[in-house]
VEXTISE-273652 format. One line per field, with one value per residue (C-alpha): residue number from 1; residue in one letter; chain; z, y, x. Coordinates in Angstrom, 1 decimal. Each point is the difference from the previous one (the first is absolute). Layout:
N
k = c(NUM ...)
r = c(A ...)
c = c(A ...)
Z = c(Z ...)
Y = c(Y ...)
X = c(X ...)
This chain:
90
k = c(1 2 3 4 5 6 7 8 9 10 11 12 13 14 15 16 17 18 19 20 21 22 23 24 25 26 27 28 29 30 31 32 33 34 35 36 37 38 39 40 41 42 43 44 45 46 47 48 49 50 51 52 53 54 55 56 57 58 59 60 61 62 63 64 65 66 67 68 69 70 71 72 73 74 75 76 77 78 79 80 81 82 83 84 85 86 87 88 89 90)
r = c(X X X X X X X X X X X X X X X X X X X X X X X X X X X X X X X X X X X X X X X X X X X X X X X X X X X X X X X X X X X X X X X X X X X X X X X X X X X X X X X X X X X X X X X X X X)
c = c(A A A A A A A A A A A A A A A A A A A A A A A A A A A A A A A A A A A A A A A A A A A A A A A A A A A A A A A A A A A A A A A A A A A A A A A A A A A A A A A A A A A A A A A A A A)
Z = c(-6.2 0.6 -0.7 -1.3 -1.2 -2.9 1.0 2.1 -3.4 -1.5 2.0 1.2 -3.7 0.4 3.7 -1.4 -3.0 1.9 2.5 -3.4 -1.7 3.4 -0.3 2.4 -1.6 0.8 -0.8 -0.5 1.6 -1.4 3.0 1.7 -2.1 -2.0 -3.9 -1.0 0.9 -0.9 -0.2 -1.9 -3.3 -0.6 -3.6 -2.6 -3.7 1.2 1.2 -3.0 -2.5 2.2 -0.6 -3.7 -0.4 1.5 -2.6 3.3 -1.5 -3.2 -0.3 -1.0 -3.8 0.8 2.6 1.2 -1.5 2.9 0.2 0.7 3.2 -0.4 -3.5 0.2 -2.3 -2.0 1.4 -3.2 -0.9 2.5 -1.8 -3.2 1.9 1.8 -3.7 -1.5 3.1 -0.4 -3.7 0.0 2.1 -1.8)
Y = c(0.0 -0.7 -3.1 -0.6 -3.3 -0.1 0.4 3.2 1.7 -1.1 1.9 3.0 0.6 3.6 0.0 -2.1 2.2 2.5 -1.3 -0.8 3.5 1.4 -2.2 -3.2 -3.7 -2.3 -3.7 -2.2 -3.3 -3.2 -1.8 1.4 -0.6 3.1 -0.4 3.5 3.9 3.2 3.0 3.5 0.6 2.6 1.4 1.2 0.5 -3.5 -2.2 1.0 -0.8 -3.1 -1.1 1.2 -2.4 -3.4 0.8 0.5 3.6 2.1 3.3 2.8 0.7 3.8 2.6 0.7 2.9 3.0 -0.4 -3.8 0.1 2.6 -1.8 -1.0 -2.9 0.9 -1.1 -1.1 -2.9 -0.6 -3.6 2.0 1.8 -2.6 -1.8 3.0 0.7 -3.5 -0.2 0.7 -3.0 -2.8)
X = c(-63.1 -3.6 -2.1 -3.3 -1.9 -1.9 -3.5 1.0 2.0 -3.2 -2.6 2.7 1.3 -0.2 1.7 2.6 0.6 0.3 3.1 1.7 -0.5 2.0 2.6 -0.9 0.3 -2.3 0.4 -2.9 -1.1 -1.4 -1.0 2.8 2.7 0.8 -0.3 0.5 1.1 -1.9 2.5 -0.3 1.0 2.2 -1.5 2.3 1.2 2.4 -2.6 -2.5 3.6 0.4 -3.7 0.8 2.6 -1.7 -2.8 -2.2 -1.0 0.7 0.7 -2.2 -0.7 -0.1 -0.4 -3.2 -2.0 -0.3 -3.5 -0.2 -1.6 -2.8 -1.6 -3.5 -1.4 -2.4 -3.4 -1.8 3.1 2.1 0.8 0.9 2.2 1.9 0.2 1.7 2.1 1.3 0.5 3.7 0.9 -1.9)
C-alpha cells in the first residue's frame, strides 16, 4: 500500500487516480498521520441499490432515449430548453 500526504494528492490528482483505477490503494497523510484511504470503486447495479437505499442517490425515472448523447440545444434558447427539460422534476 502506498502513501501520499495531502499536498502531494493535491497537486498529483491525476497520478494518484491513476494507481487507484489499476488497483493500488493509497492512504493519505495529515502531517504524517494518515486520516484517510483512496481505493477503486468497483461500479455496479449493488453499489448504485446500496446508494439507493441510504437516500445517497435515487433511481432513474426512465431509460434514456437512444439518442441522448448526440442532441444539440437549440442555439436561439438554450435556457428555454433546459426549463422544459426540467419541468417533470419540479
Amino acid at each position: 500500500m502506498k502513501t501520499a500526504p495531502v499536498t502531494d494528492l493535491k497537486n498529483r490528482l491525476s497520478h494518484y487516480l491513476r494507481l487507484v483505477a489499476r488497483g493500488e490503494n493509497i492512504t493519505i497523510t495529515d502531517r504524517g498521520l494518515p486520516v484517510a484511504r483512496l481505493s477503486r470503486v468497483e461500479a455496479g447495479a449493488a453499489d448504485n441499490s446500496a446508494l439507493v437505499a441510504a437516500g445517497l442517490a435515487r433511481p432513474p425515472l426512465a431509460a434514456l432515449p437512444p439518442d441522448f448523447l448526440k442532441r444539440s440545444l437549440p442555439a436561439e434558447d438554450v435556457r428555454g430548453a433546459l426549463l422544459e427539460d426540467r419541468e417533470d422534476r419540479f
